[in-house]
C-alpha positions in Angstrom: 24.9 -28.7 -21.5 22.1 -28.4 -23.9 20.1 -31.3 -21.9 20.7 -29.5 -18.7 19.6 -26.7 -20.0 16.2 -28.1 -21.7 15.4 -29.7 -18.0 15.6 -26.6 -16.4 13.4 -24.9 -18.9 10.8 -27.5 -18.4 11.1 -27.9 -14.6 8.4 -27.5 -12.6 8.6 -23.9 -10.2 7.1 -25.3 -6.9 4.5 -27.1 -8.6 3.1 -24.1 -9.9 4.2 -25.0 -13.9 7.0 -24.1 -16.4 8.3 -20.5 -15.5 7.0 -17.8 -18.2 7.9 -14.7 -19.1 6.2 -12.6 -21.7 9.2 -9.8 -22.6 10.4 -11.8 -25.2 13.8 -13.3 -25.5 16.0 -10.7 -23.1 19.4 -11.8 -24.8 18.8 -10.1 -27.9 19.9 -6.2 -28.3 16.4 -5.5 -29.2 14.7 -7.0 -26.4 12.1 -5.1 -24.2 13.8 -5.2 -20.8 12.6 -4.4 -17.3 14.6 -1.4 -17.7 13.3 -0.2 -20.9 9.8 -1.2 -19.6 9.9 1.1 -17.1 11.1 3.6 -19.2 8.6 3.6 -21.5 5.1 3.1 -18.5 7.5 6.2 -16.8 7.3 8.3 -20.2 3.3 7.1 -20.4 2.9 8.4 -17.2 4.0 12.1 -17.8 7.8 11.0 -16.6 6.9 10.1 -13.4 8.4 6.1 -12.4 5.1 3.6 -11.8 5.5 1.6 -9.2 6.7 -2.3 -8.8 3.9 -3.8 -8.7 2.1 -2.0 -11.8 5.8 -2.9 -13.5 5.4 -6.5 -12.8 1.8 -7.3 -13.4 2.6 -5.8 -16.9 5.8 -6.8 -17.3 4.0 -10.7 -16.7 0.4 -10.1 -18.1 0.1 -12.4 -21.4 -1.0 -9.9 -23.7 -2.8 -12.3 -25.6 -4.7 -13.7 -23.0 -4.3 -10.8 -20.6 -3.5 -13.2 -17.9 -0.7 -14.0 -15.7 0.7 -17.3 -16.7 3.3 -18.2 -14.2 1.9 -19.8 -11.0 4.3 -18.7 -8.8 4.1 -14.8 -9.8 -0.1 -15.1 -9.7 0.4 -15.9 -6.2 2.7 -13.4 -5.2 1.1 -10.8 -6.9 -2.3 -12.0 -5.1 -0.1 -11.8 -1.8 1.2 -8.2 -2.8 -2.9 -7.0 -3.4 -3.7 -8.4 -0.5 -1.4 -6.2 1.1 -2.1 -3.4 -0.2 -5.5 -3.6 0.1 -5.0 -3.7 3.8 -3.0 -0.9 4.3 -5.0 1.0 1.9 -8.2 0.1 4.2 -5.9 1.6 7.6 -4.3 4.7 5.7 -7.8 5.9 4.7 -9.3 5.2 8.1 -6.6 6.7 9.8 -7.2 10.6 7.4 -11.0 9.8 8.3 -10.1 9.8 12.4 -8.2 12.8 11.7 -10.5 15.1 9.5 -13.4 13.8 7.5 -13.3 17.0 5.5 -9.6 16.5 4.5 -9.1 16.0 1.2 -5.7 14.7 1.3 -4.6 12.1 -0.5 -5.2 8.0 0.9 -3.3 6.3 -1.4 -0.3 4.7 -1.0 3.3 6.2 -2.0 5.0 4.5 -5.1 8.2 3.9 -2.8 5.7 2.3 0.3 4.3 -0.1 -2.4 7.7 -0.7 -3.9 8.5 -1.8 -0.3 5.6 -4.1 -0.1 6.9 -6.0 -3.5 10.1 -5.9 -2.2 9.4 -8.2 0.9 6.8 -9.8 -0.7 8.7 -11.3 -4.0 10.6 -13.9 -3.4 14.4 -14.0 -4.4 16.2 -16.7 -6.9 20.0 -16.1 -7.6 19.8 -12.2 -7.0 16.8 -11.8 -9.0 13.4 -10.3 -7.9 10.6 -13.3 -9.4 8.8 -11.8 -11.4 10.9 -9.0 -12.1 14.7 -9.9 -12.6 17.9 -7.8 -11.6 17.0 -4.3 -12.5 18.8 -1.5 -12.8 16.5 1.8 -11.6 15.9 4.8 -13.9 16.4 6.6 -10.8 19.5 5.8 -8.7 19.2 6.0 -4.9 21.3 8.4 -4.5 19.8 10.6 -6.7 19.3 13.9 -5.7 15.7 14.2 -4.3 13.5 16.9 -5.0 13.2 20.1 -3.6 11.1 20.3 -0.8 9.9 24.1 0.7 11.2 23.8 4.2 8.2 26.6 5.5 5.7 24.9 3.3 6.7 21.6 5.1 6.3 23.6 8.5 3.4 24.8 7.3 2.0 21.1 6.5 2.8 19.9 10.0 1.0 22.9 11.8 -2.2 22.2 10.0 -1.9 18.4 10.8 -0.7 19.0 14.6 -3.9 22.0 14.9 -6.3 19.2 13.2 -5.2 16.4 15.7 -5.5 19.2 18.8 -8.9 19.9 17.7 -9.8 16.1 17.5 -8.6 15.8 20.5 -10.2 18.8 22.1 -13.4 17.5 21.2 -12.9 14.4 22.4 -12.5 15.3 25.6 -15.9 18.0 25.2 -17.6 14.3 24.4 -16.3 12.4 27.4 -17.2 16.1 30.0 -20.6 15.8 28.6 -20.8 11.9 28.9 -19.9 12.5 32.8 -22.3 15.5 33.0 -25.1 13.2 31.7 -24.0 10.3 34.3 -24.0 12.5 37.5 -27.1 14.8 36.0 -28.5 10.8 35.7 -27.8 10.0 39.1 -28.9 12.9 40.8 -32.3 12.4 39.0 -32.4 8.8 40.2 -31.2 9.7 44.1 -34.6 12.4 43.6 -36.7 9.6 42.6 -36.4 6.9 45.3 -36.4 9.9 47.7 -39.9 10.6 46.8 -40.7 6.6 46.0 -39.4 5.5 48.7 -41.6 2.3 48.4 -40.8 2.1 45.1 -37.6 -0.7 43.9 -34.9 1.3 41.9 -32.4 -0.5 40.5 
């Protein structure tokens, strides 16, 4: 048992080198968990939960070396970046189409980026990689937060007015594109009536 045991500590993970964790051994009462980790970035972040993937890269940052020393979760957390960084680049592109004056928020919500680990992390008997089984500060079926429903209404008005008025002058660009064609044309149907030995293309 002990020899089995000693192999699959030294086993390679997918070529990527011995698996490491750096929340010391989680057996012991003591131990720094997941859990407790959370609990603690949550309280150093005025109570509210971080999200996954701020939870794992310090969860599996070396704080000696302050790098990640499992191959396997350096390339998934370079996967999960990547990811964000992508729908990062689209959410703030799509407020920019919308209003350039806005100055609502572009970032990405803690439970969309909890999604993105979530698909992203790949799973080993129940366990996230990288992360482990862990039990939420904050159940899912918690009771959510209050949310004004005519403040809500109000929210959506503003966005639906600021789409109508994109859209409103839109269409004032393409009438004057078409007014500029025909105004065009006309111009060029003048000239080869009084060139008419000129070539017009």
């Amino acid at each position: 048992m002990k020899e089995t045991s000693s192999t699959n500590r030294r086993s390679e993970c997918k070529g990527k080198g011995v698996f490491k964790h750096n929340l010391g051994a989680q057996s012991n009462l003591g131990a720094q968990t997941i859990a407790t980790l959370g609990d603690r970035l949550a309280g150093e972040n005025d109570g509210e939960p971080v999200h996954d993937f701020v939870l794992m890269k310090t969860a599996q940052t070396n704080k000696h070396t302050g790098e990640i020393d499992d191959g396997v979760v350096r390339d998934v957390f370079s996967l999960i970046e990547t990811q964000k960084e992508v729908e990062d680049t689209r959410l703030s592109q799509l407020q920019t189409d919308l209003d350039a004056t806005s100055t609502a928020s572009t970032n990405l919500s803690r439970i969309r980026i909890n999604e993105i680990v979530e698909s992203s992390v790949p799973k080993k008997k129940g366990r996230l990689v990288g992360l482990g089984r862990r039990d939420r500060s904050i159940s899912p079926s918690a009771p959510q937060p209050y949310v004004d429903p005519e403040g809500l209404m109000d929210q959506l008005k503003d966005k639906y007015d600021r789409i109508a008025a994109l859209e409103q002058k839109m269409a004032d660009q393409e009438a004057g594109w078409e007014a500029t064609k025909k105004q065009n044309e006309q111009m060029m149907e003048m000239m080869k009536r009084m060139y008419s030995n000129e070539q017009f293309p």
